[in-house]
N, C-alpha and C positions, 0 to 999 in steps of 0.2 A: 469319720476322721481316720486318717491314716496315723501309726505310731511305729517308733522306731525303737530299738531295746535297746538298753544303757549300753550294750559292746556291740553295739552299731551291726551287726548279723543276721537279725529277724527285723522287716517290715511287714505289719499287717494291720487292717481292716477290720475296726474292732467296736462292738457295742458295752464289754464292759471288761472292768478293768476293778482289782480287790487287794486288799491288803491281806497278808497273811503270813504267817509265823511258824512254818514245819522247814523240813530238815533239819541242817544245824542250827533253827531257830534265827537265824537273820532275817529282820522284817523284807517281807517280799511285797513287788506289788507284781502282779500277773492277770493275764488273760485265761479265760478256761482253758487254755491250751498251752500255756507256755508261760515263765518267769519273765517279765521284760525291764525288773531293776532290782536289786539288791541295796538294801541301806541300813548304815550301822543301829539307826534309830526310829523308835515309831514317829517321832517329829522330823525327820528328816522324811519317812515315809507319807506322812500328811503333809507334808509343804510341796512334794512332786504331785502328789494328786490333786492338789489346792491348785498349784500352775497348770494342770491336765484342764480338773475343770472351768478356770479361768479363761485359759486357749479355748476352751468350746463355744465358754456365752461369747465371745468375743469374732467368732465364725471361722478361726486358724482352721486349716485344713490337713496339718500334721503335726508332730509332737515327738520329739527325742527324750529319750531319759535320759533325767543326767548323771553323770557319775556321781557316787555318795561323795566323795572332795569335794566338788562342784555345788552343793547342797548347801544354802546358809538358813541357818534358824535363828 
């Protein structure tokens, strides 16, 4: 699957994708290489990755992140 990063700049080709909480502590979700969203909350950060892997079973071939606004819990 191809993704795209919440400020639309980075597209890549990607096997895994993680949540994670360094720098100033805003839940991240990123590639071993790179941030691809920022979100105020770990539930906002699990409901992008809940639509990531929904989009997969589903056989979508791309994925944007979406803006933490854009995020409903």
């Amino acid at each position: 699957m191809i993704i795209r990063s919440q400020n639309g700049l980075v597209i890549e080709e990607f096997n895994t994708v993680y949540y994670s909480e360094w720098g100033v502590g805003l839940p991240t979700l990123q590639t071993p290489t790179r941030i691809m969203g920022e979100y105020s909350t770990k539930e906002k950060a699990r409901k992008v990755l809940d639509d990531l892997h929904n989009d997969l079973i589903h056989g979508s071939k791309n994925f944007q992140f979406p803006k933490d606004e854009d995020v409903k819990v």
